[in-house]
C-alpha positions in Angstrom: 197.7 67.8 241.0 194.2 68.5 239.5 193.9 71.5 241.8 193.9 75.2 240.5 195.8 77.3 243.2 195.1 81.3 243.5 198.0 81.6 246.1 200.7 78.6 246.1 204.0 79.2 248.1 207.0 76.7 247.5 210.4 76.2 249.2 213.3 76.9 247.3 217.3 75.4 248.5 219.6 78.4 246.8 223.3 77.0 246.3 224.0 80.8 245.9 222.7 84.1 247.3 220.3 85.5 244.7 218.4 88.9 245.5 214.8 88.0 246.3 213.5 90.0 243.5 216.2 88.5 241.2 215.6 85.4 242.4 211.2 86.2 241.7 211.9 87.1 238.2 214.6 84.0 236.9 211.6 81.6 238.4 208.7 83.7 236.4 211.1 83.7 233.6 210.8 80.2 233.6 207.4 79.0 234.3 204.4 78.8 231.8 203.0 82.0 231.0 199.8 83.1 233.1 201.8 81.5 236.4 203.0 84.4 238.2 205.5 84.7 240.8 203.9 87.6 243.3 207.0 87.5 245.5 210.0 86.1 246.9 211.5 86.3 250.3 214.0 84.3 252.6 213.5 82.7 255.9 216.1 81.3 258.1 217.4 78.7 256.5 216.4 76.0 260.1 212.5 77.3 260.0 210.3 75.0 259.7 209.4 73.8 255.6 206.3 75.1 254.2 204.6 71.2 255.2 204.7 72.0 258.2 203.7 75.8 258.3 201.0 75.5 256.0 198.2 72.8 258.0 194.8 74.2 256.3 193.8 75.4 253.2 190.2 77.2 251.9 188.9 75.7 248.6 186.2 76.7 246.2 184.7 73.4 244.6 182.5 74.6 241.3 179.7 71.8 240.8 179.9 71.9 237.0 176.4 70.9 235.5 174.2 71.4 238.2 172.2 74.4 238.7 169.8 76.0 241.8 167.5 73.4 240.7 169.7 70.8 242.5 169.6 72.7 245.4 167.6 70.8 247.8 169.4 67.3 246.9 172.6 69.8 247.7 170.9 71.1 250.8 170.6 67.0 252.0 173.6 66.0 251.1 175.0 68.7 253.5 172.8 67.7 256.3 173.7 64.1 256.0 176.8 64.7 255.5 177.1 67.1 258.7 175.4 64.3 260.6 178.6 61.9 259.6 181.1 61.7 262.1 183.7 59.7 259.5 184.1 59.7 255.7 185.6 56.5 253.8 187.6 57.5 250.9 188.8 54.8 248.5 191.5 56.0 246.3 193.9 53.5 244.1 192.9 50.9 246.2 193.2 52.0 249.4 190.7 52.6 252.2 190.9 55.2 254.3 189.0 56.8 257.1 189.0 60.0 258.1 187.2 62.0 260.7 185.3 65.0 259.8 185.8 66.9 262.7 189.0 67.2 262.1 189.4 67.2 258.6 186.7 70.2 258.0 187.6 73.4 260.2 184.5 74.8 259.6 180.9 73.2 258.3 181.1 73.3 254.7 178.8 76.8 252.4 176.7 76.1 249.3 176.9 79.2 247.4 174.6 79.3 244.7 176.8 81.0 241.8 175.6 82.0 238.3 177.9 79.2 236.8 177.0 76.8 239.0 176.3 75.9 242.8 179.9 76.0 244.5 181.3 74.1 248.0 183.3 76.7 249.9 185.3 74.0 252.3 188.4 74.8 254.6 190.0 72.0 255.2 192.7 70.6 258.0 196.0 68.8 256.7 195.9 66.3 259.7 198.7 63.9 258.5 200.3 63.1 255.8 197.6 62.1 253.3 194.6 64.8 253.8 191.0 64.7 252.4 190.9 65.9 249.0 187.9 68.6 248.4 186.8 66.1 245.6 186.0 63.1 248.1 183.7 65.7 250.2 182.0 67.0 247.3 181.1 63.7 246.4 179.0 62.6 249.3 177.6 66.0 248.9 176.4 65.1 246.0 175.6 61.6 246.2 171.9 62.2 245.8 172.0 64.2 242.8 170.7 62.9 240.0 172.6 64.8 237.0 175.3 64.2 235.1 178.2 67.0 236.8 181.8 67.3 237.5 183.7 69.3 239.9 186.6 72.2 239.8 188.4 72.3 242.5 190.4 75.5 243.2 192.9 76.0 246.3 192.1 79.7 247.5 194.5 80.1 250.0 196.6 78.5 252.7 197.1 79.0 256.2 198.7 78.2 259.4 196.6 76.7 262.0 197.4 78.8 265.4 195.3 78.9 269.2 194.3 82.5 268.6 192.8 81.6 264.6 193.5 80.4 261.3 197.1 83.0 259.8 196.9 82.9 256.1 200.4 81.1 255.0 201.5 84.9 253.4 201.5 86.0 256.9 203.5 83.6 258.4 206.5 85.1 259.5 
């Protein structure tokens, strides 16, 4: 998906009953190594799927190339980019619109790292086809005048609810 994921959950359909733990180590067993399974668990088989649990995710974007020297084309891009109250995203030909006070749950941090400046964004899954980080990062850095690339890396996810954000491992 061209997103690294620290904490990923998926939805499994068992035919058979299969101890959680059992059922945690046949699906490490099988993935690439360095992919670890960190648990497994059942839910009632008519809870809601994990798309519609999950509605918000934190991401770490890395701005690969650019260093604290960029910082005040960074620190613009964030104020224009505050100021927006839409963001067009073109992606395989398509156009689409999407409002960012409802795609960002809060205003986006530059952190300057060692490695390189990073975007902490948390971002709101508002329908079926959500704002990648990628898209905001690049009207961040619309103004910056180096070559760079980004890394994009999905921290964690979480369920929106009226008392706060529930990360998705808590969701019960």
């Amino acid at each position: 998906m061209g997103v690294a994921g620290a904490r990923e959950y998926v939805d499994l359909l068992l035919a058979d009953y299969v101890a959680p733990a059992e059922a945690a180590a046949a699906l490490s067993a099988a993935l690439p190594e360095g992919l670890p399974v960190n648990g497994a668990g059942y839910v009632a088989q008519q809870a809601p799927s994990l798309t519609v649990v999950i509605t918000a995710a934190a991401y770490r974007v890395e701005l690969v190339g650019l260093t604290p020297a960029d910082g005040p084309a960074l620190g613009q891009g964030l104020a224009r980019l505050a100021a927006m109250p839409t963001i067009s995203v073109e992606r395989r030909g398509t156009a689409r619109t999407y409002e960012l006070a409802t795609a960002l749950l809060r205003p986006l941090k530059l952190v300057q790292e060692p490695a390189a400046p990073t975007l902490e964004m948390w971002l709101r899954f508002a329908d079926q086809a959500p704002i990648r980080p990628d898209a905001i990062a690049s009207e961040v850095t619309a103004g910056v005048q180096r070559d760079h690339f980004v890394r994009v890396a999905r921290m964690e996810c979480y369920s929106e609810r009226p008392d706060g954000l529930v990360a998705a491992s808590e969701v019960g």
